[in-house]
C-alpha positions as CSV (number, residue, x, y, z in Angstrom):
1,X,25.9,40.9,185.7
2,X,28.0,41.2,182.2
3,X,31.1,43.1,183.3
4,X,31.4,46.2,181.6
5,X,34.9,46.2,181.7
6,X,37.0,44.0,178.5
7,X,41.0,43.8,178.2
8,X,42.4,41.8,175.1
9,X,45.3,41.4,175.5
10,X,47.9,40.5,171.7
11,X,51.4,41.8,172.1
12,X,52.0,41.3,176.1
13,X,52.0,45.3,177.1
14,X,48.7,44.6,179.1
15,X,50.7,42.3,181.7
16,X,53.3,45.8,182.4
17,X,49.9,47.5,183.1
18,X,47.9,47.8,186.1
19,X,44.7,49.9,185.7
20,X,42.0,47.1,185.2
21,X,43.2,45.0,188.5
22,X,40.9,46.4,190.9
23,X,37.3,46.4,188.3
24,X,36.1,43.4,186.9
25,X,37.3,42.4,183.5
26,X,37.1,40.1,181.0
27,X,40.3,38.9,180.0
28,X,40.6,38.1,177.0
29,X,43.9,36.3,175.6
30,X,44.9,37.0,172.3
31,X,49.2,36.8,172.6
32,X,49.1,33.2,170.5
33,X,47.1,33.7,167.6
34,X,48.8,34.6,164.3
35,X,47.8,36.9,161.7
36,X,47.1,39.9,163.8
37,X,49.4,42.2,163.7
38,X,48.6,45.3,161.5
39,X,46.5,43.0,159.4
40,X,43.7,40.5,160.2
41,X,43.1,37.0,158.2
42,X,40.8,35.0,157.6
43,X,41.8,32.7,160.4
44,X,42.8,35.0,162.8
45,X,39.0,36.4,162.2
46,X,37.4,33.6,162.8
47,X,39.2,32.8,166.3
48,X,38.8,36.5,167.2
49,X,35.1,36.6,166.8
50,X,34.7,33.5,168.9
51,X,36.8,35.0,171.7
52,X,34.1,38.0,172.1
53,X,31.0,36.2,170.8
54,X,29.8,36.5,174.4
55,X,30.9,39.8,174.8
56,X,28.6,43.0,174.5
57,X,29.7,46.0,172.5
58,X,28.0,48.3,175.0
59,X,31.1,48.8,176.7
60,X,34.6,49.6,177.1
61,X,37.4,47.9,175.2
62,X,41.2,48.3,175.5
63,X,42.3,46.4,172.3
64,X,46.3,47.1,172.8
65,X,48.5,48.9,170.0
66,X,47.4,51.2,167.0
67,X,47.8,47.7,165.2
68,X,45.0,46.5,166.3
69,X,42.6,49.0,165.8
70,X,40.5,47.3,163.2
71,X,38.7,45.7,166.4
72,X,36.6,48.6,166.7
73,X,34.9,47.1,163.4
74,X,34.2,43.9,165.4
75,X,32.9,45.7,168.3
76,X,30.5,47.5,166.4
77,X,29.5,44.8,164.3
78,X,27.7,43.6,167.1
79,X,25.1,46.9,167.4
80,X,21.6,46.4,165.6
81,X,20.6,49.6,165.7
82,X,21.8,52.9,163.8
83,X,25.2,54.8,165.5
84,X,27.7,56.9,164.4
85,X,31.3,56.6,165.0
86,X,33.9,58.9,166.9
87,X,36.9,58.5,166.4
88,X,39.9,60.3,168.2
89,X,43.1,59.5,166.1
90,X,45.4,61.1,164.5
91,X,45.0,59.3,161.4
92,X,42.2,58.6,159.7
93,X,42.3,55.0,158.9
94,X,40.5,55.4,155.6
95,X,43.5,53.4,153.2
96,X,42.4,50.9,150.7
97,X,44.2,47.4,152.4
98,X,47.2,46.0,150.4
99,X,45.0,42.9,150.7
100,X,41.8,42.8,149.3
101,X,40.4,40.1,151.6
102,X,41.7,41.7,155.0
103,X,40.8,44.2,157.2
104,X,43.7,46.5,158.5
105,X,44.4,48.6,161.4
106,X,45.1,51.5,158.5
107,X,41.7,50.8,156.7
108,X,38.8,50.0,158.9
109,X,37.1,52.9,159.1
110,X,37.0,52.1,155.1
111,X,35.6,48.5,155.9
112,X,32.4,49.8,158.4
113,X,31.8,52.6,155.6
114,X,31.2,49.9,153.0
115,X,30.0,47.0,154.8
116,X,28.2,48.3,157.9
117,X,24.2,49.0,156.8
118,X,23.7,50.5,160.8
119,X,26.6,52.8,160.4
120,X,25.3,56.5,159.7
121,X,28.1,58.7,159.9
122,X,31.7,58.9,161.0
123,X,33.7,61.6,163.0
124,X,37.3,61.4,163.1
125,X,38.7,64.1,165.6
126,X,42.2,65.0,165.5
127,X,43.5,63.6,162.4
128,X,46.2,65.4,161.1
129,X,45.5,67.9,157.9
130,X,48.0,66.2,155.2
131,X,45.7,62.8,156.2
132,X,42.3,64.2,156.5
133,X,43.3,65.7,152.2
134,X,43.6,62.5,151.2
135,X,40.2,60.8,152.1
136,X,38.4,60.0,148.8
137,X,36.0,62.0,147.9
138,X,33.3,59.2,148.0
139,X,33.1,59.4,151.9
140,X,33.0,63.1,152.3
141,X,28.9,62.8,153.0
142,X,29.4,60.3,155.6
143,X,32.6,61.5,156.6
144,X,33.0,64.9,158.9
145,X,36.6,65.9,160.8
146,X,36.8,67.5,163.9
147,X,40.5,69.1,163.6
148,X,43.0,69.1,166.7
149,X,42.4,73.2,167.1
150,X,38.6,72.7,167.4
151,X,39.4,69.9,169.9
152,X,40.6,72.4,172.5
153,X,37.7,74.5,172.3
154,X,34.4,72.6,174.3
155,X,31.5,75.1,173.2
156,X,32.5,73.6,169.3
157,X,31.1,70.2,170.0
158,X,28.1,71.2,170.8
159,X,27.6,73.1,167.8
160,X,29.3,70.3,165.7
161,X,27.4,67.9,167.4
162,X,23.9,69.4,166.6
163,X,24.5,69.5,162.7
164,X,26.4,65.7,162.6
165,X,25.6,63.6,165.0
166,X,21.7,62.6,165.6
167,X,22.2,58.6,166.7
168,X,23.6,56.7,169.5
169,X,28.1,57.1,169.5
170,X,30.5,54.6,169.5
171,X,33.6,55.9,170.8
172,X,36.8,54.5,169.8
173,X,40.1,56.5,171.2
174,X,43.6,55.6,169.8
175,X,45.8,57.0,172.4
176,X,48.4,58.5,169.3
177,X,46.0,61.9,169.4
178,X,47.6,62.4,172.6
179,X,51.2,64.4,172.7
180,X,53.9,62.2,173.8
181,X,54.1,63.6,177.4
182,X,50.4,61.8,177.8
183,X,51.0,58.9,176.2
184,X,54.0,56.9,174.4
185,X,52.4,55.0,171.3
186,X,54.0,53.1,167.8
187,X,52.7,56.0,165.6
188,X,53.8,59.0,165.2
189,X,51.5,61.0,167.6
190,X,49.0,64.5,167.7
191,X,49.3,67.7,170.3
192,X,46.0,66.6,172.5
193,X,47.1,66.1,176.1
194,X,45.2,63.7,178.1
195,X,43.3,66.6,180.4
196,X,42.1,68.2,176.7
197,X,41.2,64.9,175.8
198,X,39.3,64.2,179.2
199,X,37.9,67.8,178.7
200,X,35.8,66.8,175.7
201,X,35.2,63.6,176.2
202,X,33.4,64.6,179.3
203,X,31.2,66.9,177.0
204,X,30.2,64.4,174.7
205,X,29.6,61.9,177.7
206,X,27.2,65.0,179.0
207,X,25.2,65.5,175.5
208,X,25.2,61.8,173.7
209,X,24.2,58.5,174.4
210,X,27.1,56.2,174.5
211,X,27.0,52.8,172.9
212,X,30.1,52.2,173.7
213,X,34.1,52.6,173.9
214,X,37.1,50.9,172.7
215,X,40.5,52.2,173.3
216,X,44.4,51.6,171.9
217,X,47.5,53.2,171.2
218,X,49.9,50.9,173.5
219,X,53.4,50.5,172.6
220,X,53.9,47.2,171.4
221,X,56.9,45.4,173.4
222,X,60.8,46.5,173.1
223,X,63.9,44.8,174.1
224,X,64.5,48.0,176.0
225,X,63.4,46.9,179.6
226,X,63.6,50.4,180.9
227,X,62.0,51.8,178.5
228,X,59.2,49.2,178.4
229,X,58.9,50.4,182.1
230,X,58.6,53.7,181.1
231,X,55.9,53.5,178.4
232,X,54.0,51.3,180.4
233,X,53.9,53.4,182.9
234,X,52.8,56.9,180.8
235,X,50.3,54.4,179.5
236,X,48.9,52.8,182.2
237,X,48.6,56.2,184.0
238,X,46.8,57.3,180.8
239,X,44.6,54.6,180.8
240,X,43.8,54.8,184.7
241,X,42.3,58.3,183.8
242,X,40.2,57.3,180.6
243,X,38.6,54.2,182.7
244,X,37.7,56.6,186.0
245,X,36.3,59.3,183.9
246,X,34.4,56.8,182.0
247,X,33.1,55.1,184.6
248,X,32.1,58.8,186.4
249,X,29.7,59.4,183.6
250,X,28.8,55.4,183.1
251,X,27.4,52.5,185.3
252,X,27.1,48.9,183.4
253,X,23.4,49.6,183.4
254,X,23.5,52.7,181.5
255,X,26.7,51.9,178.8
């Protein structure tokens, strides 16, 4: 059986980290290849793709730091079938890269827009208003924001939901929606907490089909060994909850 369960592993934090020990996992390790943090080469692409060629995207994903977001474009490179996107972050991820040639983890929602033909809509929830203004106006019809207030309030998905979303949703969850009692991420970070988070992910789990999950927002490594004990531990907790609640409304059959 394909284990439903995929850790990569790039700056380390995994190892301080303890919610995937007792599932199985793939591991996957990603701590020695260069040209991947923030921004992705051509290299670094071509390594990472082999790393998860076996690897499903029906699914759930921890992909480490914010940095490393763009992954959820190589996840869902892998569905063959129309989806929308979800995505809970606090920023948008919609900038033009300062590289023409490489995917970043500020501009891959951008990338799947333009490249992805299976790709019908996206819906970033909890981006922060001074971010969501400065989307170009080019994406607005494929584009729809579900703001932090409207994220507290379950009944507002299902109405959201029946206007924007008609296909199959990949989730992706980058853990800087959260406040920083919930979670301790490299970003700056929204007012979510986790059990507002849980609250409406559960509702979507309830009224979509899932085609699968990725999630980020680790703190990347300090020199601070306290403090790297800390985060980990606000993290890992954090992560404990996502996994059992996913798993409550998912089996490996049904992902």
């Amino acid at each position: 059986m394909d284990k439903l369960l995929t850790v990569m592993n790039f700056s380390h934090v995994y190892e301080n980290e303890k919610f995937y020990l007792s599932e199985e996992y793939n591991w996957v390790d990603c701590t020695n290849i260069i040209g991947t943090n923030g921004y992705c080469d051509e290299s670094a692409l071509a390594v990472l793709k082999e790393k998860v060629q076996a690897i499903k995207a029906e699914g759930i994903h921890f992909i480490d730091s914010g940095n490393y977001h763009y992954l959820t474009k190589f996840w869902t490179d892998k569905l063959n079938y129309p989806f929308s996107l979800l995505v809970f972050d606090h920023h948008p991820d919609m900038q033009p890269p300062l590289f023409e040639d490489m995917i970043s983890c500020g501009s891959w929602v951008k990338d799947m827009l333009d490249t992805n033909p299976y790709l019908q809509k996206v819906v970033v929830a909890g981006a922060s208003e001074a971010l969501i203004r400065a989307v170009p106006d080019i994406y607005r019809d494929r584009v729809r924001f579900y703001g932090e207030k409207a994220l507290k309030q379950e009944e507002t998905w299902k109405r959201f939901a029946s206007e924007h979303v008609n296909e199959p949703v990949y989730i992706s969850i980058d853990k800087d929606v959260l406040n920083p009692e919930s979670a301790v991420t490299n970003w700056d970070q929204g007012s979510l907490s986790l059990q507002e988070l849980e609250q409406l992910l559960a509702v979507v789990f309830r009224h979509e089909k899932i085609a699968g999950i990725d999630i980020c927002g680790e703190c990347s490594a300090t020199l601070d060994l306290f403090e790297e004990k800390r985060e980990a531990a606000i993290n890992g907790r954090a992560n404990q909850e996502l996994l059992e609640l996913i798993s409550s409304f998912r089996t490996p059959t049904e992902l």
